[in-house]
N, CA, C and O atoms as CSV, one atom per row, in Angstrom:
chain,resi,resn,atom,element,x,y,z
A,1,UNK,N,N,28.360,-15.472,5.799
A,1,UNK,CA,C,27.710,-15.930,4.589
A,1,UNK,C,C,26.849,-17.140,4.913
A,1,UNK,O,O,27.281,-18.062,5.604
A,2,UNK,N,N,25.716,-17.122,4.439
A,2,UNK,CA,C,24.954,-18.365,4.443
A,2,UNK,C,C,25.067,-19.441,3.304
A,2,UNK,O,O,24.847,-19.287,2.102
A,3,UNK,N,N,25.477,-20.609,4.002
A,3,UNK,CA,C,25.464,-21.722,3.323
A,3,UNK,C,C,24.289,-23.106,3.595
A,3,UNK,O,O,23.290,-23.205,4.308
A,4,UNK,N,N,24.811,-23.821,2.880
A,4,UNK,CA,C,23.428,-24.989,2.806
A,4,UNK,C,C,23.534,-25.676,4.131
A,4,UNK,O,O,22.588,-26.438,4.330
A,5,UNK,N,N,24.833,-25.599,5.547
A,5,UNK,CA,C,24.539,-25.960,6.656
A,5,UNK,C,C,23.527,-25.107,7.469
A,5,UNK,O,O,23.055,-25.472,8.546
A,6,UNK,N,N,23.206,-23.788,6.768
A,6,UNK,CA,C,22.431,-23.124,7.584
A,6,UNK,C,C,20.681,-23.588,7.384
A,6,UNK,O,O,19.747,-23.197,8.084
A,7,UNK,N,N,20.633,-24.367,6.409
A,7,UNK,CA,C,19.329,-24.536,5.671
A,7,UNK,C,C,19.218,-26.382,6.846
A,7,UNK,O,O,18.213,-26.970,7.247
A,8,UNK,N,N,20.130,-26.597,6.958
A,8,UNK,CA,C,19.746,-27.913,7.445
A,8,UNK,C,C,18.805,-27.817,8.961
A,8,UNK,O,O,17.760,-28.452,9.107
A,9,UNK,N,N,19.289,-27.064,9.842
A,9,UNK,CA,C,18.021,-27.391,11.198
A,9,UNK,C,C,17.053,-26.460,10.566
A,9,UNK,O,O,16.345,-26.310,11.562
A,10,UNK,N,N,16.559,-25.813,9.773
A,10,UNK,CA,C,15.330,-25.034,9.028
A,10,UNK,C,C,14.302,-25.912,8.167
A,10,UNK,O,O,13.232,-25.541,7.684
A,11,UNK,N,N,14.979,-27.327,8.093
A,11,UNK,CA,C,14.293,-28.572,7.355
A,11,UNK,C,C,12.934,-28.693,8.052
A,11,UNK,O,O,12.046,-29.112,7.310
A,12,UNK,N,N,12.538,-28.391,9.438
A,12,UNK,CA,C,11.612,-28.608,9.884
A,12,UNK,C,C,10.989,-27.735,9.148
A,12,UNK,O,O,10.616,-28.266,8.102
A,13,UNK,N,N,10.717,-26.673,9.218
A,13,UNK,CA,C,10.016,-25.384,8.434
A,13,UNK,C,C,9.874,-25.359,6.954
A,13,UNK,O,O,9.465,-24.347,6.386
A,14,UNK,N,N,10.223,-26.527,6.264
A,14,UNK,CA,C,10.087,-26.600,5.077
A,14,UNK,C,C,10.411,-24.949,4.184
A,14,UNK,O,O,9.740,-24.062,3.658
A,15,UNK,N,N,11.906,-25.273,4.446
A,15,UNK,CA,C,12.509,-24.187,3.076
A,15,UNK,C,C,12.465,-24.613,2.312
A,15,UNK,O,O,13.105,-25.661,2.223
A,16,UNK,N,N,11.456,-24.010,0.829
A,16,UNK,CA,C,11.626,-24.424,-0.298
A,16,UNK,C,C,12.519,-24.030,-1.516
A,16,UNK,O,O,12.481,-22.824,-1.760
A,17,UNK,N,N,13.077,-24.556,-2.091
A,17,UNK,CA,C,13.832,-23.720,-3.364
A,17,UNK,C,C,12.974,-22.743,-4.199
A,17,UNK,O,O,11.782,-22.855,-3.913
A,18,UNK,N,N,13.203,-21.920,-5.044
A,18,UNK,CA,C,12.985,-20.729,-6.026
A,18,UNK,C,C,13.626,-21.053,-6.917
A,18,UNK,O,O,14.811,-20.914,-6.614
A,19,UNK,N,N,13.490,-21.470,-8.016
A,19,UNK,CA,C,13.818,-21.654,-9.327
A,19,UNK,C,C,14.261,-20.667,-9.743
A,19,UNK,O,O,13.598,-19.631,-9.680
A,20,UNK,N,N,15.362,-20.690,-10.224
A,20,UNK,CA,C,16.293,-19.465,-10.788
A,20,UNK,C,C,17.803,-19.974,-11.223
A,20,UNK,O,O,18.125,-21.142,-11.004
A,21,UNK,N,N,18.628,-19.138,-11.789
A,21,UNK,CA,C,19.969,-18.852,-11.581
A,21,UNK,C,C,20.762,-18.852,-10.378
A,21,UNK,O,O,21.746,-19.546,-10.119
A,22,UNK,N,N,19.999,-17.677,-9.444
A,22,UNK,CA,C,20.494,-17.802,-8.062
A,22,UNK,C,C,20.260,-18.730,-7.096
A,22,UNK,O,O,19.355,-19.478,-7.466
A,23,UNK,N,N,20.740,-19.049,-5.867
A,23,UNK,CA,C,21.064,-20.146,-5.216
A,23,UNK,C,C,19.362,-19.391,-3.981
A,23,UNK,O,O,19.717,-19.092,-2.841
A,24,UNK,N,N,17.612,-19.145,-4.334
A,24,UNK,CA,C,17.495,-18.229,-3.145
A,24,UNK,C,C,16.218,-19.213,-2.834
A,24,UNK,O,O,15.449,-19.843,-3.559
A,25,UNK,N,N,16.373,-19.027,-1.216
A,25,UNK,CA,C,15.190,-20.368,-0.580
A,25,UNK,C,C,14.005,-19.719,-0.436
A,25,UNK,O,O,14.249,-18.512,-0.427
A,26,UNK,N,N,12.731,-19.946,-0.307
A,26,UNK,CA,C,11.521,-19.325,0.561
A,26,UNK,C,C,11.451,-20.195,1.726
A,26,UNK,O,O,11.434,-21.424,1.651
A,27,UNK,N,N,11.404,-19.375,3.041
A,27,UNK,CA,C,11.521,-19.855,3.945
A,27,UNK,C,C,10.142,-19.620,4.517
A,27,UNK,O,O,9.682,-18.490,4.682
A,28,UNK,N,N,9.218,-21.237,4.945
A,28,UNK,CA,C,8.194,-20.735,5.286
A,28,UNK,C,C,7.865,-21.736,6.229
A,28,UNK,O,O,7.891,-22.905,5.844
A,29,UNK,N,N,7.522,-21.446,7.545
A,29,UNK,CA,C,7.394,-22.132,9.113
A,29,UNK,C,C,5.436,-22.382,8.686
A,29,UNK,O,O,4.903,-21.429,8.117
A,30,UNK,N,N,4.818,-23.257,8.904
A,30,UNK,CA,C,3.643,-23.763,8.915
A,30,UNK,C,C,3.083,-23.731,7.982
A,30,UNK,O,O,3.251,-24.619,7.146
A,31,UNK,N,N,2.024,-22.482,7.730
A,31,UNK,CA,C,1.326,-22.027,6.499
A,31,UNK,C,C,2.017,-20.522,6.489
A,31,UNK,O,O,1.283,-19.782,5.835
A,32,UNK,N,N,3.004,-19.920,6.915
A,32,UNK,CA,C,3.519,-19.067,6.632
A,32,UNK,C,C,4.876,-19.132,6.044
A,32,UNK,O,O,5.755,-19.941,6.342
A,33,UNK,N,N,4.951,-17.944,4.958
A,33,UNK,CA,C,5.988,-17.577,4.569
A,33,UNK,C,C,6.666,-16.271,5.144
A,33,UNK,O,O,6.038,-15.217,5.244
A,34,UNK,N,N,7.694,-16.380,5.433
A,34,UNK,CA,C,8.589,-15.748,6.233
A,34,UNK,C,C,9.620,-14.711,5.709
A,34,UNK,O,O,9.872,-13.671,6.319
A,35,UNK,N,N,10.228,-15.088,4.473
A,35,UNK,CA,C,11.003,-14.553,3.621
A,35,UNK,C,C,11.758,-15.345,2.485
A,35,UNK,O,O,11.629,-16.485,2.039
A,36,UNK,N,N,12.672,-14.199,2.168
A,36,UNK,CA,C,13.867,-15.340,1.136
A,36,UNK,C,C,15.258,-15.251,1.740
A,36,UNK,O,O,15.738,-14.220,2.212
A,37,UNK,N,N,15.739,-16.204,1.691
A,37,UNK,CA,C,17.343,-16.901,2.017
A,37,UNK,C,C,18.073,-16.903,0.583
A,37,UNK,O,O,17.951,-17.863,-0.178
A,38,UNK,N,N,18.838,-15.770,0.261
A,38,UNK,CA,C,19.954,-15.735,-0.925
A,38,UNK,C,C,20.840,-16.393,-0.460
A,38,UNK,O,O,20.763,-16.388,0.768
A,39,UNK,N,N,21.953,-17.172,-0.965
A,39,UNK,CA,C,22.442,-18.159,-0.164
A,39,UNK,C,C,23.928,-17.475,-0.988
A,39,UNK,O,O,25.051,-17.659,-0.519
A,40,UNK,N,N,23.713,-16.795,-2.084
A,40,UNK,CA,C,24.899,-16.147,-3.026
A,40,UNK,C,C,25.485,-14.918,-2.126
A,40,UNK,O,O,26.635,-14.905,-1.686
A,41,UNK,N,N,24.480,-13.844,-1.910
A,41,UNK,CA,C,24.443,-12.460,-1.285
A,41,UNK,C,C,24.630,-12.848,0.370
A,41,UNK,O,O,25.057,-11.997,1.151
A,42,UNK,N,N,24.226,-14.361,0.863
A,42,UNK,CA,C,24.035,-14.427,2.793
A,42,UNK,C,C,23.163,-13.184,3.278
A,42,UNK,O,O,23.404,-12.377,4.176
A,43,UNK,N,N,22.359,-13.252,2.638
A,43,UNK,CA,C,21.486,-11.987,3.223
A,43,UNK,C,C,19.775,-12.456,3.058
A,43,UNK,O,O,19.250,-12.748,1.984
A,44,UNK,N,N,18.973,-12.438,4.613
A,44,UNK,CA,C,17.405,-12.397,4.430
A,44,UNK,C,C,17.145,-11.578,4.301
A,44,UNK,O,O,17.677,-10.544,4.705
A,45,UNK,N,N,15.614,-11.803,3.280
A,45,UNK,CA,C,15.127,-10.866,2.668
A,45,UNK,C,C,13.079,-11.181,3.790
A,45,UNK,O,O,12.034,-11.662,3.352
A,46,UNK,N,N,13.378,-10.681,5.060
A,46,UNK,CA,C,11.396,-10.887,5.255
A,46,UNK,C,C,10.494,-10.201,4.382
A,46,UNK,O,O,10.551,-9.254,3.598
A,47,UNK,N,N,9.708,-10.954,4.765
A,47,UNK,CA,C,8.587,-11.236,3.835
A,47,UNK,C,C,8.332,-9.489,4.868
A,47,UNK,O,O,9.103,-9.328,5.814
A,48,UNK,N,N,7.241,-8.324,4.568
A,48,UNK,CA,C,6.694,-7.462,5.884
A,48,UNK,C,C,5.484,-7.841,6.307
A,48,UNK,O,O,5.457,-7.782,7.536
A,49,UNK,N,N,4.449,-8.212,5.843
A,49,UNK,CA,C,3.792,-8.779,7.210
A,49,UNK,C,C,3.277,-10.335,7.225
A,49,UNK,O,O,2.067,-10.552,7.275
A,50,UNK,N,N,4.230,-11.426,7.180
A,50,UNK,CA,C,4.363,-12.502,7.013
A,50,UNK,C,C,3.112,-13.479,7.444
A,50,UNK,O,O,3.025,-14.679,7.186
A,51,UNK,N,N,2.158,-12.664,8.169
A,51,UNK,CA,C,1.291,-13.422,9.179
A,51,UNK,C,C,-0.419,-12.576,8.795
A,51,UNK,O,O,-1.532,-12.698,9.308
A,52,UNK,N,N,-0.052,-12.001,8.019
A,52,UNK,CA,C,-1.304,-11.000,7.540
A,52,UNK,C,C,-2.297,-11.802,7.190
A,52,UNK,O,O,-2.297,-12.943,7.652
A,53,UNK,N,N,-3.388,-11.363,6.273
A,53,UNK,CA,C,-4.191,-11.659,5.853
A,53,UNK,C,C,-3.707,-12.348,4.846
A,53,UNK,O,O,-2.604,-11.961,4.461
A,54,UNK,N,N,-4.382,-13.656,4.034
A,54,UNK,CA,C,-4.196,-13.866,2.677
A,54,UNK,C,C,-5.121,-13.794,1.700
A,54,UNK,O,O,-4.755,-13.934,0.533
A,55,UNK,N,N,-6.463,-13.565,2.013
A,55,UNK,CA,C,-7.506,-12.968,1.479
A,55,UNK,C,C,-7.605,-11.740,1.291
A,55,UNK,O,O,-7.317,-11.150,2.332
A,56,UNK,N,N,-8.064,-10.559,-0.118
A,56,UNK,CA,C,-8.509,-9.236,-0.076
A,56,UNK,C,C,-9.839,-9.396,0.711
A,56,UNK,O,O,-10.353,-10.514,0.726
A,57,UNK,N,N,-10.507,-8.247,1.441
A,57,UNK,CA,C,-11.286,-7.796,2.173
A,57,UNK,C,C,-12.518,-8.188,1.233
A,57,UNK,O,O,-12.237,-8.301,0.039
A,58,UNK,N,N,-13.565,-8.363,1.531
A,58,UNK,CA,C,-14.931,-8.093,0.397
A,58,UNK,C,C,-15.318,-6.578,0.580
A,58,UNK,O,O,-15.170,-6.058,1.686
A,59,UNK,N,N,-15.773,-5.916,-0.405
A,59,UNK,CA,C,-16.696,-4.699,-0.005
A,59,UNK,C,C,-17.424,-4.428,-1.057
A,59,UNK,O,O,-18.243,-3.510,-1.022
């Protein structure tokens, strides 16, 4: 199960909270987001292509 010691060496990467009921982090290393950290369930959720584009294409 994941708990809030697991969130502590991830401080560099700035995990942010998600406002909710549930206990769930966004975990995001630079300008990327990576996934979510349920901290209730201990289960990541990745983001699938975390490193993609963040712009739609023009055409």
């Amino acid at each position: 199960m994941i708990n809030d010691h697991f969130l502590q060496p991830l401080s560099r990467t700035e995990a942010r909270h998600h406002r909710g009921r549930r206990r769930i982090w966004l975990l995001s290393f630079m300008q990327y987001d990576l996934g979510y950290i349920d901290l209730e369930q201990g289960t990541l959720q990745p983001i699938d292509n975390p490193f993609g584009t963040r712009l739609s294409p023009m055409s």
